[in-house]
N, C-alpha and C positions, 0 to 999 in steps of 0.2 A: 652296807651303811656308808655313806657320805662324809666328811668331814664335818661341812656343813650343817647334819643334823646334828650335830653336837652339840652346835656353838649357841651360846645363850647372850645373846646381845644386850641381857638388861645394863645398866652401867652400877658399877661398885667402887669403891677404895675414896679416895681422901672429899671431904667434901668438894675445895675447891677444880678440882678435876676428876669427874669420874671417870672411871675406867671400861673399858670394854671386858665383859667376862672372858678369862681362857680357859682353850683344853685342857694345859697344863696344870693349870691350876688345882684340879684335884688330883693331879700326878703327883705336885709338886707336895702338896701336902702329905700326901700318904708316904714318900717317902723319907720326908720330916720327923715322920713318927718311929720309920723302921731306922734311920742313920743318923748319927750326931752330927756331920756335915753334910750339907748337899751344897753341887756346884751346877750353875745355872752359865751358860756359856753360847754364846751368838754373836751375831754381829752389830759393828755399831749401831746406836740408835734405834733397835729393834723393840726396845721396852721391858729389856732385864730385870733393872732394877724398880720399876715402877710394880713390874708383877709381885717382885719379892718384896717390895714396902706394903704391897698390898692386901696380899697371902699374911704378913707375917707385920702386923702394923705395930705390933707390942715390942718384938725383937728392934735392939738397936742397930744402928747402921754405920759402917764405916768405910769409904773410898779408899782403895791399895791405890787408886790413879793417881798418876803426879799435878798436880796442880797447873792452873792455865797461867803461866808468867806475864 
């Protein structure tokens, strides 16, 4: 099996930008359900957090980043 046949290109998450479906995304759930934390970790600008507002639009959100002075 392919990567590729996995991926589900329809678009989801906030109206004014939708998102591309991920793999992870029902990784990321299911283990939401089995862990009271889960850490989501990559490199900049990858789309971390857009997957986590997305997966999880009801949870609130808060930047540990320092602010851009």
């Amino acid at each position: 099996m392919l990567i590729g046949d996995l991926i589900d290109n329809r678009p989801i998450g906030r109206k004014a930008r939708p998102m591309v479906r991920r793999v992870l995304e029902t990784r990321l759930r299911a283990l939401a359900r089995k862990f009271p934390v889960v850490t989501v970790t990559g490199p900049r600008q990858s789309g971390k957090t857009t997957l986590c507002l997305a997966v999880f639009p009801d949870k609130s959100y808060a930047s540990l980043e320092a602010p851009d002075v």
